[in-house]
PyMOL CGO cylinders between C-alpha atoms (Angstrom):
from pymol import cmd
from pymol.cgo import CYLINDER

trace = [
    CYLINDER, 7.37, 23.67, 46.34, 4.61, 20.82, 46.21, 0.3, 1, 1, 1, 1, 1, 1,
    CYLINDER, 4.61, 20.82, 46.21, 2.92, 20.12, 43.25, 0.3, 1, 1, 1, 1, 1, 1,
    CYLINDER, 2.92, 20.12, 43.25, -0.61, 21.10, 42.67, 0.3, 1, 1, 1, 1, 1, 1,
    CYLINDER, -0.61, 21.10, 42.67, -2.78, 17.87, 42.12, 0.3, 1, 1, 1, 1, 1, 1,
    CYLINDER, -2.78, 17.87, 42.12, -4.01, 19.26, 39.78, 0.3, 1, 1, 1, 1, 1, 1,
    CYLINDER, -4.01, 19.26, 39.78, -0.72, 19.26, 37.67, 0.3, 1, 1, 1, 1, 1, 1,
    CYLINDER, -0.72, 19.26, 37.67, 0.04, 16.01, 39.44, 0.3, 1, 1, 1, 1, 1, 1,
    CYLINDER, 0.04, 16.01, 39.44, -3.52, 14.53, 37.14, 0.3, 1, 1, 1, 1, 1, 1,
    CYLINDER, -3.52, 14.53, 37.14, -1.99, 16.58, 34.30, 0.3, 1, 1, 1, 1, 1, 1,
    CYLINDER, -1.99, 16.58, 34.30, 1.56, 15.31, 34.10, 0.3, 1, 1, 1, 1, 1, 1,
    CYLINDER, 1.56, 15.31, 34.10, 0.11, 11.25, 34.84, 0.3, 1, 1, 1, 1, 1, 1,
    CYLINDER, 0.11, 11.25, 34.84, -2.45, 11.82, 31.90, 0.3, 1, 1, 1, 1, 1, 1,
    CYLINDER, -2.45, 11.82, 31.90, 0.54, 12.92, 29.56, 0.3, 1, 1, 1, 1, 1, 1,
    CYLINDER, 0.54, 12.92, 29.56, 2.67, 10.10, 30.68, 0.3, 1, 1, 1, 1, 1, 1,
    CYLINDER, 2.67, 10.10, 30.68, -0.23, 7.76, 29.89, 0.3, 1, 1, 1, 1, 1, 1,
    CYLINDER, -0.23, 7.76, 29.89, -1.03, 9.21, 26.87, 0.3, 1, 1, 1, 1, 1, 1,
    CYLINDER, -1.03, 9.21, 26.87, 2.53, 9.21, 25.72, 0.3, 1, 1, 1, 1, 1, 1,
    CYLINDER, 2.53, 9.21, 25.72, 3.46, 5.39, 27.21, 0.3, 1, 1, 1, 1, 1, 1,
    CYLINDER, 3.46, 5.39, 27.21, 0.13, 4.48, 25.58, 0.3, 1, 1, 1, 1, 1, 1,
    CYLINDER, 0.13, 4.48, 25.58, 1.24, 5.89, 21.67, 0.3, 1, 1, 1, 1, 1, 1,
    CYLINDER, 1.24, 5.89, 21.67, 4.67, 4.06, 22.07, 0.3, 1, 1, 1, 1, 1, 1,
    CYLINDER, 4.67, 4.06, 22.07, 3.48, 0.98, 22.87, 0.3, 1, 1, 1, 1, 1, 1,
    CYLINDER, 3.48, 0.98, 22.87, 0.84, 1.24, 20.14, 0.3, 1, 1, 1, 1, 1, 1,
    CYLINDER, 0.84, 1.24, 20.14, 3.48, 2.27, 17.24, 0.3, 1, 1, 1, 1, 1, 1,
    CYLINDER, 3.48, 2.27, 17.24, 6.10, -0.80, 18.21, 0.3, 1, 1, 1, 1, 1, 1,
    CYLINDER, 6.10, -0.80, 18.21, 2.42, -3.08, 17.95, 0.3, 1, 1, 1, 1, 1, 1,
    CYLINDER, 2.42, -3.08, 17.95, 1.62, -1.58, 14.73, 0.3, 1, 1, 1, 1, 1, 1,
    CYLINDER, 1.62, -1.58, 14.73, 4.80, -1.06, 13.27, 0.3, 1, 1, 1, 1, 1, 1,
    CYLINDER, 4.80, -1.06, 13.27, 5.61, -4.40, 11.36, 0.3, 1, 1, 1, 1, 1, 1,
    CYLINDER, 5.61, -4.40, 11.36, 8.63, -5.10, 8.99, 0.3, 1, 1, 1, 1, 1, 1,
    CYLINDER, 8.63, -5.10, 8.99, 6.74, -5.53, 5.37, 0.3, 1, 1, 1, 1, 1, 1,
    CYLINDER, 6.74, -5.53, 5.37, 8.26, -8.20, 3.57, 0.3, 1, 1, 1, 1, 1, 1,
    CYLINDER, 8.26, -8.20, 3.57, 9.07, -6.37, 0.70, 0.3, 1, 1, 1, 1, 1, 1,
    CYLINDER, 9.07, -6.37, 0.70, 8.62, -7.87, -3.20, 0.3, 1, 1, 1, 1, 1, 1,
    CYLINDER, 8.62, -7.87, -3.20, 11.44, -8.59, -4.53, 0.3, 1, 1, 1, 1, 1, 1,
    CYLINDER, 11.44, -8.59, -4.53, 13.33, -6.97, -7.82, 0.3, 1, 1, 1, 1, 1, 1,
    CYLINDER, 13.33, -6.97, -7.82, 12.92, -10.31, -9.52, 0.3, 1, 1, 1, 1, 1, 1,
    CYLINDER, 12.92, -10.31, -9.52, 9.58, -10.81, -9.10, 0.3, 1, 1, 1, 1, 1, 1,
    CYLINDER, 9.58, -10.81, -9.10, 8.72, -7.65, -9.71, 0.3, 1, 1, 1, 1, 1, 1,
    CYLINDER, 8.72, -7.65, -9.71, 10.08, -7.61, -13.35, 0.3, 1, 1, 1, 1, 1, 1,
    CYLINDER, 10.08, -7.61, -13.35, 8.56, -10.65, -13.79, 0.3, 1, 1, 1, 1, 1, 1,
    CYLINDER, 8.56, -10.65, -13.79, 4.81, -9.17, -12.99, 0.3, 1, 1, 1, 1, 1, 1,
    CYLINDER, 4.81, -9.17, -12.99, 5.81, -6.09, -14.59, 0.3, 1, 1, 1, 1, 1, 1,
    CYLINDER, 5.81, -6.09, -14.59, 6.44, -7.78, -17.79, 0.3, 1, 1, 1, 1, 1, 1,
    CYLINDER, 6.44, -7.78, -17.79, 3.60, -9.82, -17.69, 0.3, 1, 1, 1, 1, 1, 1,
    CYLINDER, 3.60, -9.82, -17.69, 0.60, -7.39, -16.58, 0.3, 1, 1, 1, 1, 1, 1,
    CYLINDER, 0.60, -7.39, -16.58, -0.30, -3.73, -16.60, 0.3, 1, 1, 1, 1, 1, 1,
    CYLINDER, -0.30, -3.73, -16.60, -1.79, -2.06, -13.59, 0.3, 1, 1, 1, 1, 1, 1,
    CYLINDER, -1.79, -2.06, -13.59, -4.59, 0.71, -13.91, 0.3, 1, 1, 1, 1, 1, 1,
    CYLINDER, -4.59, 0.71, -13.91, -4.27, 2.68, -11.34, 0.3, 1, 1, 1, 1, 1, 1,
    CYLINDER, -4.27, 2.68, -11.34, -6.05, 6.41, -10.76, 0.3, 1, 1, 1, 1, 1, 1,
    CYLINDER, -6.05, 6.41, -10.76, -4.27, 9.75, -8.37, 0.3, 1, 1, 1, 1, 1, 1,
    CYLINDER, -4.27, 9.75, -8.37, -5.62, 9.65, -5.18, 0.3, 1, 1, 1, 1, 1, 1,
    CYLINDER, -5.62, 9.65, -5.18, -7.10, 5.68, -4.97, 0.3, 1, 1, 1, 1, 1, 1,
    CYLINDER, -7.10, 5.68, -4.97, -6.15, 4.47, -1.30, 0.3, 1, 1, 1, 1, 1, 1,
    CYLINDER, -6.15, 4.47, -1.30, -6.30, 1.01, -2.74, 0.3, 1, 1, 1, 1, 1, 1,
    CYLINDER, -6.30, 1.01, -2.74, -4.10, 1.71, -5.34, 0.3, 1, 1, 1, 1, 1, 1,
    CYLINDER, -4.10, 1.71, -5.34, -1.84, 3.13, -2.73, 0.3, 1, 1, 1, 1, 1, 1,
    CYLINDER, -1.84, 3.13, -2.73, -1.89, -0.35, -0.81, 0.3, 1, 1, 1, 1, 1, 1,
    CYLINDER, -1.89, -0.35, -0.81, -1.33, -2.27, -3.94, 0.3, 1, 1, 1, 1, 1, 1,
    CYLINDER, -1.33, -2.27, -3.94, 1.80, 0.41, -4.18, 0.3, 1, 1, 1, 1, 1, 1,
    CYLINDER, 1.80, 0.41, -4.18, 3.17, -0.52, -0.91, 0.3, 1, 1, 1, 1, 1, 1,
    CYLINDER, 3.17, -0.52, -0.91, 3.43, -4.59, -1.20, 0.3, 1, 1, 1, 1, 1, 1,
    CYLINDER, 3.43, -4.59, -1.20, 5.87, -3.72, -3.76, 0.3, 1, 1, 1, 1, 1, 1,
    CYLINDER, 5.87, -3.72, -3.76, 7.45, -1.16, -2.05, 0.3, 1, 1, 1, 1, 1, 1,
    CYLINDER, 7.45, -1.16, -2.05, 10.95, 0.27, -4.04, 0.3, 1, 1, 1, 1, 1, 1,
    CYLINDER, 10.95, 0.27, -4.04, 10.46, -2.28, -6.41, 0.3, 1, 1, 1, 1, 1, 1,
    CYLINDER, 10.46, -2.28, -6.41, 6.68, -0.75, -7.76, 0.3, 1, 1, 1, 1, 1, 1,
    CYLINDER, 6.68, -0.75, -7.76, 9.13, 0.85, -9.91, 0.3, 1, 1, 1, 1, 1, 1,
    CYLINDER, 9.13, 0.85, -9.91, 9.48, -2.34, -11.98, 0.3, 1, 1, 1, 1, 1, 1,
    CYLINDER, 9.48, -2.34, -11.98, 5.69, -2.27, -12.42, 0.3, 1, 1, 1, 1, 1, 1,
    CYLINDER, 5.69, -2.27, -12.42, 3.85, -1.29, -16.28, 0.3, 1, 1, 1, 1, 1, 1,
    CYLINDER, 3.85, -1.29, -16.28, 1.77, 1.10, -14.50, 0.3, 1, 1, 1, 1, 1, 1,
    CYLINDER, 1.77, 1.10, -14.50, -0.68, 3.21, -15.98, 0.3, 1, 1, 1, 1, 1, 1,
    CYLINDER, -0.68, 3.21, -15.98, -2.50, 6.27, -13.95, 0.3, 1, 1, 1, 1, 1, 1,
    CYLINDER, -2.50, 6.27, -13.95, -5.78, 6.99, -15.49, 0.3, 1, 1, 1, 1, 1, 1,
    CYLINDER, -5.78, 6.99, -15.49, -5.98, 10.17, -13.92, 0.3, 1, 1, 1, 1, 1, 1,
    CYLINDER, -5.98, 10.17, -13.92, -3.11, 11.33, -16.38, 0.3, 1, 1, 1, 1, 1, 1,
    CYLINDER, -3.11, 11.33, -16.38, -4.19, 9.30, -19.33, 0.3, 1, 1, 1, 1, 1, 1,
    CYLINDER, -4.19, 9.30, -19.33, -7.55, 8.82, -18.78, 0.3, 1, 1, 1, 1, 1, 1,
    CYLINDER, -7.55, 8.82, -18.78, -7.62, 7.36, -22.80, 0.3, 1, 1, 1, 1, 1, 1,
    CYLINDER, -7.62, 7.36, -22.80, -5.86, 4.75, -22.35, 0.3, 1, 1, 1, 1, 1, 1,
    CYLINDER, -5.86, 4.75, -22.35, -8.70, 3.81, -19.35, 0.3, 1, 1, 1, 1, 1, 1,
    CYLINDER, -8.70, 3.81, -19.35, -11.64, 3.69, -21.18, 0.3, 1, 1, 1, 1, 1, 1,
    CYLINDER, -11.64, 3.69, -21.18, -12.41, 0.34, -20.36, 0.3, 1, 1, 1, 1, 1, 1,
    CYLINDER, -12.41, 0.34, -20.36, -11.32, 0.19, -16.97, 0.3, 1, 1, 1, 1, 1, 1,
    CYLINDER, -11.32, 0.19, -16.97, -14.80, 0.91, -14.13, 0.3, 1, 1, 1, 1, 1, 1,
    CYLINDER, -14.80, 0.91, -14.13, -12.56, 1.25, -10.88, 0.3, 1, 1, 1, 1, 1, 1,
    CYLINDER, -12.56, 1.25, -10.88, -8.37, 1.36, -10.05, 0.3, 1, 1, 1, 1, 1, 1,
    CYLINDER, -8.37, 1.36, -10.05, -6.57, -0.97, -9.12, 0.3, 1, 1, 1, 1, 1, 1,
    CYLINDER, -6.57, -0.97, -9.12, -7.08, -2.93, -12.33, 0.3, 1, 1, 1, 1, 1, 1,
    CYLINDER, -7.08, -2.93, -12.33, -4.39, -5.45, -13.36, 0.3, 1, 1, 1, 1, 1, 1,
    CYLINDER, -4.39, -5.45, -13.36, -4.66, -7.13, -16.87, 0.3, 1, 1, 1, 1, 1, 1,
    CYLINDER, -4.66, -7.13, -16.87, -2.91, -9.61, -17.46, 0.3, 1, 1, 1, 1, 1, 1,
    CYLINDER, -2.91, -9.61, -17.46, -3.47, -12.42, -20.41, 0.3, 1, 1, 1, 1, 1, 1,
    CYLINDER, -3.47, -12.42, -20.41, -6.18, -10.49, -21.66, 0.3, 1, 1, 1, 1, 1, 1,
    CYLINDER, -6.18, -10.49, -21.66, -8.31, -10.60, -18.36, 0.3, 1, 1, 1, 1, 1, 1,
    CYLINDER, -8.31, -10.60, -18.36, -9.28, -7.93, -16.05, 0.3, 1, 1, 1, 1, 1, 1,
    CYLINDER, -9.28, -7.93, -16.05, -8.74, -8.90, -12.25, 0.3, 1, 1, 1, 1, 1, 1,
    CYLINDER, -8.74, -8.90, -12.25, -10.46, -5.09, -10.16, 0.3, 1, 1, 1, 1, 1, 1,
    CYLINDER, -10.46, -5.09, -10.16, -9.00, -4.64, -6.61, 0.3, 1, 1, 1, 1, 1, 1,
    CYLINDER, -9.00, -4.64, -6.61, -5.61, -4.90, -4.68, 0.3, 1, 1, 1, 1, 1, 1,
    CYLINDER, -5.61, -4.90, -4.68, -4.24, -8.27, -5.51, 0.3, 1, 1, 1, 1, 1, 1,
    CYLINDER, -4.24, -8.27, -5.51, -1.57, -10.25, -3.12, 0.3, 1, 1, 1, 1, 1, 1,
    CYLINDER, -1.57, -10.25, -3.12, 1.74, -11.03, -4.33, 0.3, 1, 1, 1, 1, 1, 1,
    CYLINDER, 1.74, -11.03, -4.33, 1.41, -14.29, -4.33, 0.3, 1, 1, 1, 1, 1, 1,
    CYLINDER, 1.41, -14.29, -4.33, -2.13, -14.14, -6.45, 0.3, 1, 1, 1, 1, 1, 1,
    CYLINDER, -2.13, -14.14, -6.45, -0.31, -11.67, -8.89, 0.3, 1, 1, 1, 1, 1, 1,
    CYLINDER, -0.31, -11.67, -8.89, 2.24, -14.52, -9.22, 0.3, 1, 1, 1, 1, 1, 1,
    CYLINDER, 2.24, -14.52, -9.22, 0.04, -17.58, -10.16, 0.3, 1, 1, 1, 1, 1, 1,
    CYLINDER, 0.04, -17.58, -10.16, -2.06, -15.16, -12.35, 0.3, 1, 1, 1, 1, 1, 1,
    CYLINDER, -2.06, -15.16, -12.35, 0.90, -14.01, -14.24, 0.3, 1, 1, 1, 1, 1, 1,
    CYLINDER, 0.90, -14.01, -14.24, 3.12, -17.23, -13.94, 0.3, 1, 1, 1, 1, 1, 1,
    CYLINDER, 3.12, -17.23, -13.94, 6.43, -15.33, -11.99, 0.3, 1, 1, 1, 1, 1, 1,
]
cmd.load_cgo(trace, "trace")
Protein backbone atom coordinates (compact mmCIF):
# COMPACT_ATOMS: atom_id res chain seq x y z
CA UNK A 1 0.00 0.00 0.00
CA UNK A 2 1.42 3.55 -1.08
CA UNK A 3 1.38 6.22 1.14
CA UNK A 4 -1.00 9.06 0.82
CA UNK A 5 1.03 12.39 0.26
CA UNK A 6 -0.73 13.64 2.32
CA UNK A 7 0.68 11.48 5.26
CA UNK A 8 3.92 11.55 3.33
CA UNK A 9 3.80 15.94 4.28
CA UNK A 10 2.61 14.72 7.70
CA UNK A 11 5.26 12.23 8.73
CA UNK A 12 8.32 14.85 7.03
CA UNK A 13 6.75 17.77 9.16
CA UNK A 14 7.05 15.51 12.39
CA UNK A 15 10.49 14.44 11.53
CA UNK A 16 11.39 18.11 11.12
CA UNK A 17 9.77 19.19 13.96
CA UNK A 18 11.28 16.50 16.06
CA UNK A 19 15.13 16.73 14.38
CA UNK A 20 14.56 20.48 14.84
CA UNK A 21 13.79 20.22 19.06
CA UNK A 22 16.89 17.87 19.40
CA UNK A 23 19.18 19.86 17.86
CA UNK A 24 17.86 22.90 19.73
CA UNK A 25 18.06 21.15 23.37
CA UNK A 26 21.94 19.80 22.77
CA UNK A 27 22.46 23.95 21.63
CA UNK A 28 20.80 25.08 24.67
CA UNK A 29 21.68 22.60 27.04
CA UNK A 30 25.07 23.84 28.60
CA UNK A 31 27.00 22.28 31.62
CA UNK A 32 26.62 25.23 34.44
CA UNK A 33 29.71 25.56 36.19
CA UNK A 34 28.41 25.05 39.41
CA UNK A 35 29.63 27.29 42.76
CA UNK A 36 31.47 25.58 44.72
CA UNK A 37 30.83 24.36 48.62
CA UNK A 38 33.71 26.58 49.63
CA UNK A 39 32.75 29.52 48.20
CA UNK A 40 29.53 29.20 48.98
CA UNK A 41 30.11 29.18 52.83
CA UNK A 42 32.22 31.84 52.37
CA UNK A 43 29.30 34.22 50.75
CA UNK A 44 26.94 32.66 52.99
CA UNK A 45 28.77 33.80 55.97
CA UNK A 46 29.43 37.03 54.76
CA UNK A 47 25.95 38.29 53.20
CA UNK A 48 22.24 37.62 53.49
CA UNK A 49 20.08 37.28 50.44
CA UNK A 50 16.39 38.70 50.34
CA UNK A 51 14.71 36.81 48.28
CA UNK A 52 10.57 36.68 47.75
CA UNK A 53 8.26 33.06 46.49
CA UNK A 54 7.76 33.25 43.06
CA UNK A 55 10.74 36.02 41.87
CA UNK A 56 12.20 34.51 38.49
CA UNK A 57 15.29 36.46 39.32
CA UNK A 58 15.61 35.13 42.51
CA UNK A 59 15.24 31.79 40.89
CA UNK A 60 18.36 32.59 38.56
CA UNK A 61 20.37 33.87 41.40
CA UNK A 62 19.25 30.19 42.92
CA UNK A 63 20.64 28.34 40.08
CA UNK A 64 24.45 29.81 39.85
CA UNK A 65 24.71 28.19 43.10
CA UNK A 66 23.04 25.27 42.30
CA UNK A 67 23.23 22.34 45.39
CA UNK A 68 25.36 24.52 47.13
CA UNK A 69 22.39 27.60 47.54
CA UNK A 70 21.99 25.55 50.51
CA UNK A 71 25.06 27.17 52.11
CA UNK A 72 23.40 30.55 51.45
CA UNK A 73 21.78 32.99 54.73
CA UNK A 74 18.71 33.25 52.78
CA UNK A 75 15.79 35.00 53.79
CA UNK A 76 12.22 34.71 51.77
CA UNK A 77 10.20 37.74 52.40
CA UNK A 78 7.22 36.15 51.31
CA UNK A 79 7.40 34.01 54.63
CA UNK A 80 8.81 36.69 56.82
CA UNK A 81 7.83 39.60 55.27
CA UNK A 82 9.17 41.52 58.84
CA UNK A 83 12.27 40.90 58.55
CA UNK A 84 11.90 42.75 54.76
CA UNK A 85 10.79 45.91 55.63
CA UNK A 86 13.50 47.64 54.16
CA UNK A 87 14.06 45.67 51.24
CA UNK A 88 11.91 47.48 47.65
CA UNK A 89 12.52 44.37 45.26
CA UNK A 90 14.17 40.45 45.70
CA UNK A 91 17.03 39.53 45.00
CA UNK A 92 18.62 41.77 47.61
CA UNK A 93 22.05 40.78 49.00
CA UNK A 94 23.50 42.80 52.00
CA UNK A 95 26.49 42.48 52.70
CA UNK A 96 28.83 45.01 54.94
CA UNK A 97 25.96 46.98 55.62
CA UNK A 98 25.13 47.80 51.87
CA UNK A 99 22.27 46.83 49.79
CA UNK A 100 23.34 45.54 46.20
CA UNK A 101 19.14 44.84 44.28
CA UNK A 102 19.31 42.26 41.40
CA UNK A 103 20.95 38.83 40.50
CA UNK A 104 24.60 39.25 41.20
CA UNK A 105 27.49 36.97 39.42
CA UNK A 106 29.60 34.82 41.40
CA UNK A 107 32.43 36.40 40.84
CA UNK A 108 30.82 40.06 41.86
CA UNK A 109 29.37 38.30 45.04
CA UNK A 110 33.03 37.34 45.67
CA UNK A 111 34.89 40.74 45.50
CA UNK A 112 31.83 42.30 47.31
CA UNK A 113 32.05 39.90 50.12
CA UNK A 114 35.91 39.17 50.00
CA UNK A 115 35.55 34.95 49.39
Amino acid sequence: MLMKKKDYNLISTVLIILAIGALAFFILKKDKPETTEEIAKCIGSKAVLYTQLGCHACEIQEDLFGENYQYLNVIDCWYEKEKCTEIMATPTWIIKGKKTEGVQSIEKLQELTGC
